[in-house]
N, C-alpha and C positions, 0 to 999 in steps of 0.2 A: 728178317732184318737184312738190309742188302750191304753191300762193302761199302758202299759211300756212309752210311748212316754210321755202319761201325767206326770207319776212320773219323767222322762228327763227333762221337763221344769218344775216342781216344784219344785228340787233340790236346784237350784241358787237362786229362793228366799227364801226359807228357812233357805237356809243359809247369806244369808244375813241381813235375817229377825231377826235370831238368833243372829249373832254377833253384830247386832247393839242394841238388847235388853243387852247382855251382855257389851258392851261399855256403854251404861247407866246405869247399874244398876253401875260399876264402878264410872260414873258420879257425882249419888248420894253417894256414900256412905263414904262421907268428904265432911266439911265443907269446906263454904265462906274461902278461905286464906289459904286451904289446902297444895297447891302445891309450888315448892320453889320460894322463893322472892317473891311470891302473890301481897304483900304489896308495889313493885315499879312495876308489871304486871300492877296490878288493877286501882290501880293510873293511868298507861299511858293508858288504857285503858278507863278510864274513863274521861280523858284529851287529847283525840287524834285528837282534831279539835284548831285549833287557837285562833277560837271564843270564848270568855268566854261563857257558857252554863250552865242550871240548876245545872247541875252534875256537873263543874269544874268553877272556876272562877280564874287570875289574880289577885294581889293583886301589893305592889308595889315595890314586891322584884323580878324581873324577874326572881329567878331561885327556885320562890313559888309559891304553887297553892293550893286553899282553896278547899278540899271536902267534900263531907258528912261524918262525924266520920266514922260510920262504916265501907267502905268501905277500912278506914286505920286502923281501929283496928281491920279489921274481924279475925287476927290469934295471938293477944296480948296475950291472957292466956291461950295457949295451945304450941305456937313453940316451940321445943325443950325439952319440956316436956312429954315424951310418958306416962305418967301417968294420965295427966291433959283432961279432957273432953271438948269437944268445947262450953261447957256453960259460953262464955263473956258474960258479960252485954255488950250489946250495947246502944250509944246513937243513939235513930232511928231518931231523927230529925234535930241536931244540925248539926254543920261544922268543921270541923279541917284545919290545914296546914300541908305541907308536902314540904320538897326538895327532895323528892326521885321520879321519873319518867323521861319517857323518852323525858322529855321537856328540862332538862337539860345535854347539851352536847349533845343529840341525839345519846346514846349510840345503840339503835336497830333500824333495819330499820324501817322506820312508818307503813307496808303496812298490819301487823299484827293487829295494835291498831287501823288501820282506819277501818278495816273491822269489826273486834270485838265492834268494841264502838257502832254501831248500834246497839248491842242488851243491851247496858248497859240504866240502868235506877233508876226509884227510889226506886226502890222495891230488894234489894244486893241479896237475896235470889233467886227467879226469873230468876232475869239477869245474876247471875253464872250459875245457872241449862241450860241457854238458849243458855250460849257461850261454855258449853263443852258438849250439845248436838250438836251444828253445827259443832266443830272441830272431835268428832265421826263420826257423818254421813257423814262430806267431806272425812274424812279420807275412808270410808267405800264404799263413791261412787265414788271418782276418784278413790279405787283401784278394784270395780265393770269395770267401763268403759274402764279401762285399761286392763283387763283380759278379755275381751269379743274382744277387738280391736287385742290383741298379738297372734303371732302363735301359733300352738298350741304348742310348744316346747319351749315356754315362760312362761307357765301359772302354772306350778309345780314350776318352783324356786321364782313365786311370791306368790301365795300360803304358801309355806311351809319356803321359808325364813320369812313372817311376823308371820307365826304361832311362829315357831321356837325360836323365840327371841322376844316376846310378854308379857313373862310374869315374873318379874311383874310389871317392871318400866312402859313396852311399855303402856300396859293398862292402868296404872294410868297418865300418863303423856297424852294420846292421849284424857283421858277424865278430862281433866285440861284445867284450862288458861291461864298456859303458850304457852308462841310462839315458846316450842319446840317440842309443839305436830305437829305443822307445818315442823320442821323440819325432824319428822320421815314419815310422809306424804310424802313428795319431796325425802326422801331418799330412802323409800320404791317401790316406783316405777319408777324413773325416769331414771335410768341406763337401766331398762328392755323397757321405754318407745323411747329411743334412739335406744336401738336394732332392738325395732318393727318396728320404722321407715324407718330403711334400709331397712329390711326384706320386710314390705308388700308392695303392689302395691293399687294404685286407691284410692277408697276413706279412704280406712282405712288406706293407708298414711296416708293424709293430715290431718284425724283426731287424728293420735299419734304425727306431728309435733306439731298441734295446742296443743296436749297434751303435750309433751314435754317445748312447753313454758309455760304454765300454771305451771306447775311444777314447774320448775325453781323460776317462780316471788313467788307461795306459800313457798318455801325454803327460797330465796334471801328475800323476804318480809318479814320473821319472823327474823331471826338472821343472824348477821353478819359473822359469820363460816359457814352456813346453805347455804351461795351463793359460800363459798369454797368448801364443799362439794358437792356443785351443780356441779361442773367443775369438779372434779373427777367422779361423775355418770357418766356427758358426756362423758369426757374419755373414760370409761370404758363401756359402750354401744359400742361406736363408735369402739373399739378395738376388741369385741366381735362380732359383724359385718362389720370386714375388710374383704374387696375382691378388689385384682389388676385390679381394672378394671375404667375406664371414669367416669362413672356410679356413684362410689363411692365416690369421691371426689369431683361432683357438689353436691349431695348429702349431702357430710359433712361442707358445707358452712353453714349449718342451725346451729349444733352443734356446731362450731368454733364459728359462731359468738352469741350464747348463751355462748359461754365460754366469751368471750368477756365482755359481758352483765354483767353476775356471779361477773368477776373479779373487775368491776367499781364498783356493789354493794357493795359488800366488801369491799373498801377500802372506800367507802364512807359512812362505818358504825363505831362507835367506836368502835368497839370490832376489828377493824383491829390494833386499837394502840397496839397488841400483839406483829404484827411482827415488831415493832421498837424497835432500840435500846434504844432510850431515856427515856421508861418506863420499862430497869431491874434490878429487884430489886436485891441485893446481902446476902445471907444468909450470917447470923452472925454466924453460929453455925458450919458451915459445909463449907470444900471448894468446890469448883467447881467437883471436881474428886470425894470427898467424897457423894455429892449430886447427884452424877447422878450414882456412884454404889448403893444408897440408892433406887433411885427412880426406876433404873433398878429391881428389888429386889422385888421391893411390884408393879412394873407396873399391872403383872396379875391380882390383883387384882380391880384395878381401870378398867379394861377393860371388866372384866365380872363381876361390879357392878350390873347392869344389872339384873342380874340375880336373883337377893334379897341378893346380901351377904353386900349390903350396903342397909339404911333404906330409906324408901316412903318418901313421904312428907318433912319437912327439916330434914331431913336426920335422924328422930329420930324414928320414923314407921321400925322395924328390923321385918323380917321375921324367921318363925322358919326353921329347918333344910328342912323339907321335900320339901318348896317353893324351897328352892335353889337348893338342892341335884337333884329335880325331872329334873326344868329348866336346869342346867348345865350336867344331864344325856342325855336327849332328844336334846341339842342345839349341843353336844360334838360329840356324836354319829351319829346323821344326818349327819353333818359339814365332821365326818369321811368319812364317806359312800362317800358320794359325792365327794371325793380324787378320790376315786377309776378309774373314766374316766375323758379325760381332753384332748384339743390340746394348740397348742401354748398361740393360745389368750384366753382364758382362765385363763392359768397360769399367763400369764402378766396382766391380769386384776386383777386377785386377788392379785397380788404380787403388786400392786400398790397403791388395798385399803388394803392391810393389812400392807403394809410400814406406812400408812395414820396413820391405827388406831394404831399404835406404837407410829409414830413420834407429830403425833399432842398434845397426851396427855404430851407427853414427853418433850415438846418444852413447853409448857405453863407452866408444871409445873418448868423445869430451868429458864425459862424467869421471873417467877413469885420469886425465893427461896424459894420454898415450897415443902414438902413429901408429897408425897401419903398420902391423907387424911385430906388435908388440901387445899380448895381453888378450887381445879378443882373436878367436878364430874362426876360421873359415863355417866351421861346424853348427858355431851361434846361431847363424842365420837360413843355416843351408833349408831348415823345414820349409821357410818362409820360401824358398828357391825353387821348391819340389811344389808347392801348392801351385807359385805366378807359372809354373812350367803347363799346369794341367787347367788351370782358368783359362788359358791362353789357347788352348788348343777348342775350347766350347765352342759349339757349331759347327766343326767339321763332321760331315755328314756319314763318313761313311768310317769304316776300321782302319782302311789306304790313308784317310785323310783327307783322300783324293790326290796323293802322291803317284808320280807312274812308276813302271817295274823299276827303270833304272836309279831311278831316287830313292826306292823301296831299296835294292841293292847295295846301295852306296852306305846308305845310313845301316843295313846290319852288317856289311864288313867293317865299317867303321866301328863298333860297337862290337866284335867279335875280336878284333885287332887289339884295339885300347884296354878291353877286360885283359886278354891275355898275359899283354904287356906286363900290365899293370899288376898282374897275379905275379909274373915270373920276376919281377922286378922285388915283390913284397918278399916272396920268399928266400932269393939271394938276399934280400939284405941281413937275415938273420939266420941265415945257414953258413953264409963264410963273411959278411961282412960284403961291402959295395966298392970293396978295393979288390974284391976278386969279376972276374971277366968271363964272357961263354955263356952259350945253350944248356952246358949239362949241369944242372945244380946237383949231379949226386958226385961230382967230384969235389974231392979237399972238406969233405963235409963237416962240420965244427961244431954244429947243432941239427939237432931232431926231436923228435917224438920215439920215443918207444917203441913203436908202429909198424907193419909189415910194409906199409905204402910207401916209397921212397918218396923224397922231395920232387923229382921228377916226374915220379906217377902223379902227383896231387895237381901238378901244373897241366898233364895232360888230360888229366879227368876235367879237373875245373873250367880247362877251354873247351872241349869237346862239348862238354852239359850245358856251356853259355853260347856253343854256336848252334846245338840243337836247339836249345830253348829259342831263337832267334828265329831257327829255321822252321820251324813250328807255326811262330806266329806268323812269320813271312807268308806261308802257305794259306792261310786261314787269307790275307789279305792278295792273294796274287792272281786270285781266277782275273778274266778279262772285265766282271762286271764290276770289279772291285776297284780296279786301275783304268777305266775310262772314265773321259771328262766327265766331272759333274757341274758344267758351271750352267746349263739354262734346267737342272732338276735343282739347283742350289736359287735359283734366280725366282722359282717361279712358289716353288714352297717355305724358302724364308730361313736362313739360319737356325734357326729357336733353337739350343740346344734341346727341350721338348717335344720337339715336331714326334708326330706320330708317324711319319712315313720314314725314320733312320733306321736304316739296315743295318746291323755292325755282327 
């Protein structure tokens, strides 16, 4: 075996190895109750069996359930207060009530709370750290096994659509406990895992169908949109490898009837009572016309929330210029690029998720009488954002993109800079609070972990793991064949994202 081949196969875990140190250092660096609604999450998470249990019990108001205090006051004296440090006092052994979870009404599907509540315990600490390491590393290993499964003409627009739009919601939310880190999971690879499916033959079919439905129920199982969104992937896979032929059509029985599947789920979650009429509500302030030139108006905004122009956590964690500015350079620019080639399905794929991420945010918020900024968030929509990001890049030919070194360079310091930021920026806000100032977060320290790792260790590790992880893939795209023009090998062999002659 010679050193080139060895450094070939050490690449993949490296980088693996890296993004998954960087999704944990994310992990840690926010407290129990960090992420949004924590406090009806944790709850249903912690009550996602029938059975009364140490952790949950029935009392005799059926739409009450008695738990341990803290794991309902983990975010009491810090939500909404970007100044406030996450030093509650907790009662660590007492019990409180609650009406807020998913017992009552069964607003989310269960298949999130069942799987998470395994790792809940009595120890809030612990068992947070444990459930947005497993929502990390699944995220990290189904989109491993999907990337190793897809063509190779597959694996740059999964790649580079998650890089792309990762930072900084993706990352905070992927290493949370919410069940919408699920839905970027299922939204991140499952249009591409539908495509593969057509595409490959033999065993690595049946291992992207099987992948394919696993998706779907991780989608479908966390939120009720999230099985909507599942049926546009499908869509949009399926459109992206249409061909007139027998072939394709026994073939799409698999996808149709996971559409199928999707569309029960949905409507058998509460968050379907959207698309009824009987729940809209009617602004006082604004008519109907005045409220949709409103909402048309500031939509951009609510769409690339995302990006840090709206805050982490409940919404009170704001980023400073350079997170956004970098994000919204690198996500903009990519997104451009990738215009550049394109055939039919293509365009009707993207033209279908980008009607989506219009119409859906647009629809909830008239359904709801509410502006931009009130009520719906950035996060609703963001799967929808991660899919138009990786449809968009379909047809570029090679891993580069066909970007040169220095555009290759730009876009991972930009993304090396913004992740950091954006880390050290999460952590201050719940170590002293965003009214204190400085490089060293281990001074004035107000809150922590337990943990031998200082706040400043976690920020150096989790940059260092996101610019290896960076520098990694850089390499893999930086030889000379990889970064010279491809515009008359693009010209003469055809876009397709199928072509059989794409090196990546």
């Amino acid at each position: 075996m010679t050193f080139r081949s060895v450094v070939r196969r050490i690449r993949p875990v490296a980088v693996i190895a890296a993004a998954c140190v960087a999704l944990l250092a994310w992990g840690v660096s926010s407290p129990p109750g960090s992420s949004p609604d924590d406090d009806y999450h944790m709850a249903s998470i912690w009550c996602a069996t029938d059975a009364p249990t140490d952790l949950c019990s029935t009392t005799t108001q059926p739409e009450e359930r008695r738990l341990p205090a803290d794991v309902l006051q983990a975010a009491g004296c810090f939500a909404f207060d970007a100044n406030a440090a996450a030093s509650c006092p907790r009662d660590e052994t007492g019990t409180a009530l609650s009406i807020r979870g998913n017992w009552n009404g069964e607003a989310y599907p269960p298949v999130y709370y069942a799987v998470t509540h395994i790792l809940a315990g009595d120890d809030l600490s612990a068992s947070i750290v444990a459930i947005r390491s497993l929502n990390a590393v699944l995220y990290l290993g189904l989109l491993a096994v999907l990337f190793f499964l897809l063509p190779l003409a597959g694996r740059a627009p999964l790649v580079w659509g998650a890089l792309i739009t990762s930072i900084p919601l993706g990352v905070f939310i992927l290493s949370s406990v919410n069940p919408s880190s699920w839905a970027i999971i299922s939204a991140s690879g499952l249009w591409l895992a539908t495509w593969g499916y057509f595409r490959q033959t033999g065993w690595r079919k049946t291992a992207l169908a099987v992948l394919t439905v696993l998706l779907v129920v991780v989608g479908a199982g966390a939120r009720g949109d999230s099985a909507a969104y599942a049926m546009l992937a499908l869509f949009a896979g399926s459109v992206l490898a249409f061909r007139r032929d027998r072939g394709f059509f026994v073939q799409a029985l698999l996808p149709v009837g996971l559409v199928a599947v999707a569309g029960a789920l949905f409507l058998s979650a509460g968050q379907s009572a959207v698309v009824g009429g009987a729940t809209v509500v009617t602004n006082q302030t604004y008519t109907f016309s005045e409220l949709l030139f409103i909402n048309l108006k500031q939509l951009p905004q609510l769409i690339t929330g995302f990006m840090g122009t709206w805050g982490l956590g409940w919404l009170d964690t704001y980023m400073p210029g350079i997170v956004w500015v970098s994000a919204m350079t690198v996500f903009s620019g990519v997104v451009f690029w990738g215009l550049r080639y394109g055939t039919w399905r293509k365009w009707f794929a993207l033209a279908a998720v980008g009607a989506g991420m219009v119409a859906v945010p647009l629809y909830i918020l008239m359904h709801d009488g509410v502006v931009v900024g009130n009520g719906v968030q950035p996060r609703y929509g963001y799967p929808l954002v991660i899919m138009f990001a990786g449809i968009a890049l379909v047809g570029l030919r090679r891993a580069s993109l066909g970007l040169g070194r220095l555009q290759l360079a730009i876009v991972g310091i930009a993304l090396v800079v913004a992740n950091s930021v954006a880390l050290h920026v999460n952590i201050r806000r719940y170590v002293t609070g965003l009214d204190r100032a400085g490089i060293n977060l281990d001074r004035d320290i107000e809150w922590w972990w337990n943990a031998p790792v200082s706040p400043m260790g976690v920020w150096v590790i989790g940059t260092l793991a996101f610019a290896v992880m960076i520098g990694v893939l850089l390499a893999v795209v930086w030889s000379r064949e990889e970064t010279t023009s491809e515009t008359a090998k693009s010209e003469s062999a055809g876009p397709a994202l199928s072509s059989p002659s794409v090196t990546v």
